[in-house]
KEKE-3310 file (N, C-alpha, C; in steps of 0.2 Angstrom, whole numbers, plus 5000, padded with zeros to 4 digits):
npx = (5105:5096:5088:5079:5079:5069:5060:5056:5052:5039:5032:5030:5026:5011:5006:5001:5000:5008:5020:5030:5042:5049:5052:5055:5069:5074:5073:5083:5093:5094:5098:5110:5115:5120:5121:5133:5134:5123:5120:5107:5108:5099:5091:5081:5086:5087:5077:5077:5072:5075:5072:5073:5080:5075:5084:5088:5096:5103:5107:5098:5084:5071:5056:5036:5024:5008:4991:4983:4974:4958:4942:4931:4923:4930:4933:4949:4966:4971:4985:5001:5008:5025:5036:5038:5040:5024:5018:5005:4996:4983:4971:4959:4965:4965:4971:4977:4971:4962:4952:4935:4930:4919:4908:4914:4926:4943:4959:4971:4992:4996:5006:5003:4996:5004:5017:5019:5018:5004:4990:4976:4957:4947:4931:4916:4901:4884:4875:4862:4870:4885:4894:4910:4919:4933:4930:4940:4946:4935:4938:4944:4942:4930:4933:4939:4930:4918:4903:4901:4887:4890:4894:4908:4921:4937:4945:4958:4969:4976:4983:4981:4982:4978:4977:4980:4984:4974:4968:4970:4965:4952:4947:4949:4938:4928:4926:4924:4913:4902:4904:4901:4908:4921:4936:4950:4955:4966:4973:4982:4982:4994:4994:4996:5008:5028:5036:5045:5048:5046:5050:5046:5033:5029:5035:5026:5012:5014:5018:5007:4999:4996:4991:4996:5002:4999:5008:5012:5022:5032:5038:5046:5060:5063:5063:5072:5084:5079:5077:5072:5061:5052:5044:5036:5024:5022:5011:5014:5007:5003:4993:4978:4968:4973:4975:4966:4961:4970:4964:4951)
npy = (5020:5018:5011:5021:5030:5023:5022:5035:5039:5029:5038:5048:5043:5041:5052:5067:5067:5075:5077:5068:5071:5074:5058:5053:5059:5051:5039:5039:5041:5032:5023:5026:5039:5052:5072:5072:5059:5053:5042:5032:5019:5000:4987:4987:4992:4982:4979:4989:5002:5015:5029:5047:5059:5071:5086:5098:5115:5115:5103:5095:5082:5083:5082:5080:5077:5069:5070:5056:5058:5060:5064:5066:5061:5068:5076:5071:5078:5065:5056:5058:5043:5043:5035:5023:5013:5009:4995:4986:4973:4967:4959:4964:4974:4987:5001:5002:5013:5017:5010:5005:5006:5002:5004:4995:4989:4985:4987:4976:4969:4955:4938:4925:4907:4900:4902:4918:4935:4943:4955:4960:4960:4964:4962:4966:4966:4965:4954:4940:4930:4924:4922:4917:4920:4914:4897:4889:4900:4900:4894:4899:4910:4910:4904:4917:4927:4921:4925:4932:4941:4943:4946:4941:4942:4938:4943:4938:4948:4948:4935:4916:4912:4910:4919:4922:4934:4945:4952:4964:4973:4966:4972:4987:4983:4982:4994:5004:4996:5000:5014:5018:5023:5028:5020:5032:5032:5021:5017:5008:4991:4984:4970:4966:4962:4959:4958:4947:4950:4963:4972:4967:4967:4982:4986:4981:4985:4998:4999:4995:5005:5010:5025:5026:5016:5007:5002:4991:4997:4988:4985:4996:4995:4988:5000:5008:5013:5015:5026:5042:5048:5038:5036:5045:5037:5029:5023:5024:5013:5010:5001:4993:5004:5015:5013:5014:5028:5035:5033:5036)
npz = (5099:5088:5092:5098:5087:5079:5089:5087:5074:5074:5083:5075:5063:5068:5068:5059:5040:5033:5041:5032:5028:5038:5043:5032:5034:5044:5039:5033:5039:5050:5040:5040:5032:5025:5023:5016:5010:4997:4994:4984:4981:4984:4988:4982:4968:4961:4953:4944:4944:4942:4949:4950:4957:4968:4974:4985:4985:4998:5001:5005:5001:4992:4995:4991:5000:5001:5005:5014:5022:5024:5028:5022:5007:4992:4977:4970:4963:4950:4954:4944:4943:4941:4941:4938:4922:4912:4915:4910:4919:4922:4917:4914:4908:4909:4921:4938:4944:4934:4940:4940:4957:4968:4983:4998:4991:4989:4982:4983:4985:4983:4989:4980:4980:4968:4968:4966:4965:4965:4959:4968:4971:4983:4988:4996:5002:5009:5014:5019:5024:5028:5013:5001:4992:4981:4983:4990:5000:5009:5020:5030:5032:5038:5049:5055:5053:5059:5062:5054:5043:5026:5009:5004:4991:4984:4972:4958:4947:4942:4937:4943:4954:4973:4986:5006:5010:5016:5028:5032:5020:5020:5032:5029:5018:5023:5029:5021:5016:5025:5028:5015:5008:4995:4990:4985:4968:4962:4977:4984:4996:5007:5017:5034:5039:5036:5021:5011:4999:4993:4987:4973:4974:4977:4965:4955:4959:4954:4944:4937:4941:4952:4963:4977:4992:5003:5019:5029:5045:5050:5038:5034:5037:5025:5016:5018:5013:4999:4985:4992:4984:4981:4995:4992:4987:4996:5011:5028:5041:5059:5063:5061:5066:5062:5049:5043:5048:5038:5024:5025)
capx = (5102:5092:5080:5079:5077:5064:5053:5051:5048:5032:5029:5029:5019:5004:5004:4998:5005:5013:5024:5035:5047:5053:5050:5061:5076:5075:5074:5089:5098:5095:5103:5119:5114:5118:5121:5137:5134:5116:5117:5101:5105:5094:5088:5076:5086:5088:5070:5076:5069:5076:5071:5075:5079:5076:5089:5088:5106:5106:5107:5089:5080:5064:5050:5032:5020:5001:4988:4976:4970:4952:4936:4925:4923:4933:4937:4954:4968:4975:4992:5003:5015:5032:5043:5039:5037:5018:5017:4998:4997:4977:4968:4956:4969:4965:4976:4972:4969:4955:4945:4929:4929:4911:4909:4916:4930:4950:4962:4979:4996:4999:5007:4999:4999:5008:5025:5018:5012:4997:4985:4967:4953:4943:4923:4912:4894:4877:4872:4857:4872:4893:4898:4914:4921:4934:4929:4947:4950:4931:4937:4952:4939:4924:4938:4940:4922:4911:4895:4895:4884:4892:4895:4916:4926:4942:4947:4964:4967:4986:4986:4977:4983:4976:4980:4978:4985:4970:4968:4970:4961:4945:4946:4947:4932:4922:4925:4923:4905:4900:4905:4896:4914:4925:4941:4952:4956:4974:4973:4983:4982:4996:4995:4998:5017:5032:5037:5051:5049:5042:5051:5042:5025:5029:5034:5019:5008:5016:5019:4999:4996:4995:4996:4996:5003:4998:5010:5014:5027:5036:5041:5050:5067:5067:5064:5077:5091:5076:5076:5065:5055:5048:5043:5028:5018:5022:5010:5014:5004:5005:4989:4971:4964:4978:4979:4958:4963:4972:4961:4945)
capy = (5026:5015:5009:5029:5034:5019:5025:5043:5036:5025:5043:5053:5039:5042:5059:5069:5066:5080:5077:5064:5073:5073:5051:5050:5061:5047:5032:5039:5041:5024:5019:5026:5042:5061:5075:5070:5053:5053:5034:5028:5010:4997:4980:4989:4994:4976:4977:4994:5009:5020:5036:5055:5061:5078:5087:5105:5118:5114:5095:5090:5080:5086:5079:5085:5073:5069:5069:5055:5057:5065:5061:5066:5061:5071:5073:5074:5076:5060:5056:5054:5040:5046:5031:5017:5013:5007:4989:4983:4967:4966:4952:4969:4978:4995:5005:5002:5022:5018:5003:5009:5003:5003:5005:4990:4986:4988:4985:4976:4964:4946:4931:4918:4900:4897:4906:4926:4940:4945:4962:4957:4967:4962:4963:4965:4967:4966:4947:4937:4924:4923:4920:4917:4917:4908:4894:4888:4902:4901:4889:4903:4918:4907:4904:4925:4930:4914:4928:4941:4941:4946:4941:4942:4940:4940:4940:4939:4952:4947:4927:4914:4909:4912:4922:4923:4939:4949:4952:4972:4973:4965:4978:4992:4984:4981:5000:5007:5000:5002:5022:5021:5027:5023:5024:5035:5029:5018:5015:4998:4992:4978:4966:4967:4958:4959:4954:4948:4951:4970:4976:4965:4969:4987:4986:4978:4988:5006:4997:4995:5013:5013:5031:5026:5010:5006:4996:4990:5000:4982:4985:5001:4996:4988:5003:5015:5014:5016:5033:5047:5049:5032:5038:5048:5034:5025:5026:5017:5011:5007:4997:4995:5010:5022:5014:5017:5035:5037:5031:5038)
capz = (5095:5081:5095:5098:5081:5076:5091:5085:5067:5073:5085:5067:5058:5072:5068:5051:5036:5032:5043:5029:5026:5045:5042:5029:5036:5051:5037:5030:5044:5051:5035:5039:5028:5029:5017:5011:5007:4996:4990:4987:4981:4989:4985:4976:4961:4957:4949:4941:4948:4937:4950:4951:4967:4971:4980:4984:4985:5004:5000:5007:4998:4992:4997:4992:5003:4997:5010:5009:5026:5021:5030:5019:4999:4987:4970:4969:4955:4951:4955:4940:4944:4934:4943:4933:4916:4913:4910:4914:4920:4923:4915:4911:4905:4913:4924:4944:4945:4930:4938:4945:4962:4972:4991:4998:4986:4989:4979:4988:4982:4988:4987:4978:4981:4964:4968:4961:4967:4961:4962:4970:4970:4986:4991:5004:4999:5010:5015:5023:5028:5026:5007:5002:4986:4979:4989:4994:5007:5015:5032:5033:5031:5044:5057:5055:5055:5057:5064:5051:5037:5020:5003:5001:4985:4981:4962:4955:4942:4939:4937:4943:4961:4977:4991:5013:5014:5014:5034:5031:5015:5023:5036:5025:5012:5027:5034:5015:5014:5033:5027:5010:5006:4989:4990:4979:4964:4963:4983:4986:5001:5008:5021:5039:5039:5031:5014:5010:4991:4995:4981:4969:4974:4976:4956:4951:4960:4953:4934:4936:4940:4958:4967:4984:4992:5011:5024:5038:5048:5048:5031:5035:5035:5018:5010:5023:5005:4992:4982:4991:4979:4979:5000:4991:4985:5001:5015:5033:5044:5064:5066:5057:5064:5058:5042:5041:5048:5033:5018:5024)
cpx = (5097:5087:5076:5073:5071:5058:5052:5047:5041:5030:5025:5022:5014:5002:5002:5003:5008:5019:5031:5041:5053:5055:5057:5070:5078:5077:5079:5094:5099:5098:5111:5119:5115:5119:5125:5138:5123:5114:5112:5100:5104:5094:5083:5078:5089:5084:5072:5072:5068:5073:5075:5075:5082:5079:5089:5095:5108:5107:5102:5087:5071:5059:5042:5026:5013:4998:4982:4971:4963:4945:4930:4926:4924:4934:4943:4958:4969:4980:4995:5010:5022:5037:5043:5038:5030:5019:5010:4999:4991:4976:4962:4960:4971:4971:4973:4969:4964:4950:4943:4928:4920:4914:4910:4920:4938:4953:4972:4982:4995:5002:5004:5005:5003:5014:5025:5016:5009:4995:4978:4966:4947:4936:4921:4905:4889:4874:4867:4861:4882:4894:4904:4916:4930:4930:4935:4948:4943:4932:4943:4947:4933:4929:4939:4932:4918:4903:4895:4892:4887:4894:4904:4919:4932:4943:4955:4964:4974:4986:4980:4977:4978:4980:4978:4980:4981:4966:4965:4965:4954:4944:4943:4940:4927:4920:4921:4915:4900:4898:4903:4903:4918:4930:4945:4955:4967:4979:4975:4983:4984:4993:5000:5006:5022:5035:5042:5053:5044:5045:5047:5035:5024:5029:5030:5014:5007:5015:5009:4997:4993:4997:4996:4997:5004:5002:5010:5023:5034:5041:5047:5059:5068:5068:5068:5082:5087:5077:5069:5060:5050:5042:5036:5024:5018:5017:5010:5010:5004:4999:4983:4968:4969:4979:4968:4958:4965:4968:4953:4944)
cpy = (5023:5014:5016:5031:5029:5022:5032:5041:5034:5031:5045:5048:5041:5049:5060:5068:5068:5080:5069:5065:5071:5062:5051:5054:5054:5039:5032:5040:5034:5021:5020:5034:5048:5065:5075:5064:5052:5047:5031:5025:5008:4990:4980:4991:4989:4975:4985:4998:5013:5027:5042:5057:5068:5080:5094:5109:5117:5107:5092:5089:5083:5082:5080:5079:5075:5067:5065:5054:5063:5060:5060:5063:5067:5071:5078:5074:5069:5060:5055:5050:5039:5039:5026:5018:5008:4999:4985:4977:4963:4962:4959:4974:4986:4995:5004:5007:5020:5015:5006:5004:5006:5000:4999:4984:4990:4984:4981:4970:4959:4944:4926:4911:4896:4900:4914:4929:4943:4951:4957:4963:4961:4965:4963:4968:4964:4958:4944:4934:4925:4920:4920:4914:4921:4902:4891:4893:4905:4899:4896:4908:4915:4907:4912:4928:4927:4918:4935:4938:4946:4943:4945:4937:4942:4937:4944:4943:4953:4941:4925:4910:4913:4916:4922:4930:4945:4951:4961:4974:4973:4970:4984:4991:4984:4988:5004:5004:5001:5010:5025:5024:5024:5027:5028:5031:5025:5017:5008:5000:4985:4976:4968:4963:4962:4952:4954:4950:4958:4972:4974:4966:4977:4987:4984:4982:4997:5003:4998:5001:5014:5019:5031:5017:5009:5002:4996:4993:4993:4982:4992:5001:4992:4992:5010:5017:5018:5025:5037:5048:5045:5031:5042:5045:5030:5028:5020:5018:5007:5000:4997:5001:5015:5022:5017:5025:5038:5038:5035:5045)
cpz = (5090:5083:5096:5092:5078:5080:5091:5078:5068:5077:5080:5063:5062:5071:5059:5045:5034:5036:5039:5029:5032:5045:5036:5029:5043:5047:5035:5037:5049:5047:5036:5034:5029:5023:5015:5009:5004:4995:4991:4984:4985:4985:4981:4969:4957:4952:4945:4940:4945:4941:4950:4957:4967:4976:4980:4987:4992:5004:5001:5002:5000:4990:4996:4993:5003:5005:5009:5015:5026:5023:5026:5010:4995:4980:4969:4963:4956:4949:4949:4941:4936:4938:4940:4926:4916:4912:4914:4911:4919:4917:4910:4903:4904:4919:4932:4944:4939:4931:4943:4949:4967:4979:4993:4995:4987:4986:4985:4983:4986:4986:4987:4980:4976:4964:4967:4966:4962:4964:4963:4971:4977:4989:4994:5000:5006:5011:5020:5027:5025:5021:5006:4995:4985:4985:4992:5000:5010:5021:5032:5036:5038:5050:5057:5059:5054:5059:5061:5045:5031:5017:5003:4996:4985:4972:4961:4950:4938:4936:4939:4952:4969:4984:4999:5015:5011:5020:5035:5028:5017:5025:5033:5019:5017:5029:5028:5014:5019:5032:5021:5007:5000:4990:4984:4976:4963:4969:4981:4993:5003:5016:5027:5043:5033:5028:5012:5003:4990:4989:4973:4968:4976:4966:4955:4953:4955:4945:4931:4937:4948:4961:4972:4986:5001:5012:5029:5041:5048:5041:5032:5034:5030:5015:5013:5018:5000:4991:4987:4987:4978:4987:4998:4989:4991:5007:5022:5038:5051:5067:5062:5059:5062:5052:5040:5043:5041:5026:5020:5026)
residu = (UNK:UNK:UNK:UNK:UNK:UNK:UNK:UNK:UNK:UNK:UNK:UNK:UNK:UNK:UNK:UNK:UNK:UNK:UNK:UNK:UNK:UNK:UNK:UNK:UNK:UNK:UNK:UNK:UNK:UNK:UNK:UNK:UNK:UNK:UNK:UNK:UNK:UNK:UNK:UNK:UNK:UNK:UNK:UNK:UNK:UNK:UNK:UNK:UNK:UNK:UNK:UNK:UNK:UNK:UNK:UNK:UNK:UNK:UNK:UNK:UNK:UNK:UNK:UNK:UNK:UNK:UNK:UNK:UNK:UNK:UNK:UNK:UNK:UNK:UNK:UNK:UNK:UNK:UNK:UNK:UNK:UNK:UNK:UNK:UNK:UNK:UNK:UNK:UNK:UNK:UNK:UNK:UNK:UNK:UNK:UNK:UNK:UNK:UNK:UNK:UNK:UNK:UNK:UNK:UNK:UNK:UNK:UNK:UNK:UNK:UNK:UNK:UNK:UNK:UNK:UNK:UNK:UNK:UNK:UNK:UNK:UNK:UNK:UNK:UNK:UNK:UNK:UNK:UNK:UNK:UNK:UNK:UNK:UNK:UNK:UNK:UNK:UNK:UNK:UNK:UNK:UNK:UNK:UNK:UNK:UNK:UNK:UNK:UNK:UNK:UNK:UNK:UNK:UNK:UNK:UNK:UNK:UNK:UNK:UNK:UNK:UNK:UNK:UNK:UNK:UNK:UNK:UNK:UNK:UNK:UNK:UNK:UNK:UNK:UNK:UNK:UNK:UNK:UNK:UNK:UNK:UNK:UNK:UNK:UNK:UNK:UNK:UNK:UNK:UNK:UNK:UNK:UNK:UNK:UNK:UNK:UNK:UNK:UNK:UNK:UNK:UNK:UNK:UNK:UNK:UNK:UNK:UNK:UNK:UNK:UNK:UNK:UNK:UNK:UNK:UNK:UNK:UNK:UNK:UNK:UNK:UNK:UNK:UNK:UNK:UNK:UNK:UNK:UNK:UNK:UNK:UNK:UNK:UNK:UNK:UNK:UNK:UNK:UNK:UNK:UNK:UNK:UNK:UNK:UNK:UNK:UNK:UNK)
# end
């Protein structure tokens, strides 16, 4: 029944997103979950969550799912993230949701080569030849795309370490100025693996003012326990074109 229930899950992820609500009656029920048992400790409320879980008089949880699949450029509200308490980490000292990003610019978490994870803010810009800043992860980024021309940056905005997991991120800074497109504002956007310290780099992202936090379907059942309500900043992802489906 689990292999069952996983593959309607990655179904529902391929489809629209409105359809979460159905996505997270399936995480919960992989967990062991139903309407008389609501518990939704996890390995997330080691880092202190502190959520509200919306439960309506039939006992469903209520779930009111944001759609950031939008092809065209909008201005929309912006999301207010109520699940953390603020604590900006940035080197700037602005909110992610308030840093003016330009076409070819996402923001995503990592793990740095000093032990942390860090927020990076990755670039893609318009080049005669392949640049490659820091220059630590240019032979990673040449053995990737040694025949395109572009200037890419990564800059730490947390510390001071570096990162490799920037595989997704590229994809998306490359589609974003291919499409002349900015993404909305407090887009994070993880790496194509699972992480074993997901809870860590989810709270850091959300404490900085992330309203939206892309993964990879891989992650899925660490967060099958977490509070639904933390289900609404979450968006998952079966492959690079569905998570570019979404964002753009």
């Amino acid at each position: 029944m689990i292999e069952e229930d996983m593959a309607r899950l990655i179904e529902l992820n391929e489809k629209i997103v409105s359809q979460n609500d159905e996505i997270i009656r399936l995480l919960l029920k992989l967990s062991g979950e139903d309407k008389q048992n609501k518990d939704t400790g996890s390995s997330l409320d080691k880092v202190n969550l502190g959520f509200d879980v919306d439960v309506d008089e039939d006992g469903e949880v209520v779930v009111h799912p944001v759609s950031s699949n939008v092809k065209s450029k909008k201005t929309v509200a912006k999301k207010e993230n109520t699940l953390f308490d603020t604590n900006i980490s940035t080197k700037s000292g602005e909110s992610l949701s308030d840093l003016n990003l330009d076409a070819g610019e996402v923001l995503f978490v990592g793990n740095s080569d000093d032990g942390s994870a860090d927020i990076y803010k990755l670039s893609v810009k318009s080049s005669d030849e392949l640049k490659v800043f820091p220059k630590e992860i240019e032979e990673d980024i040449r053995n990737k795309i040694s025949d395109y021309n572009c200037e890419i940056t990564v800059d730490n905005l947390t510390g001071s370490g570096i990162t490799t997991q920037y595989n997704i991120p590229l994809i998306a800074a490359n589609e974003s100025l291919v499409q002349n497109a900015i993404l909305d504002a407090g887009t994070v956007i993880l790496d194509d693996e699972s992480f074993d310290n997901l809870s860590d780099i989810i709270k850091l992202a959300m404490e900085n003012g992330a309203g939206k936090v892309h993964l990879s379907l891989k992650n899925a059942m660490a967060v099958i326990n977490a509070p639904p309500k933390l289900l609404e900043y979450l968006e998952f992802y079966r492959n690079y074109e569905q998570m570019l489906d979404k964002i753009f």
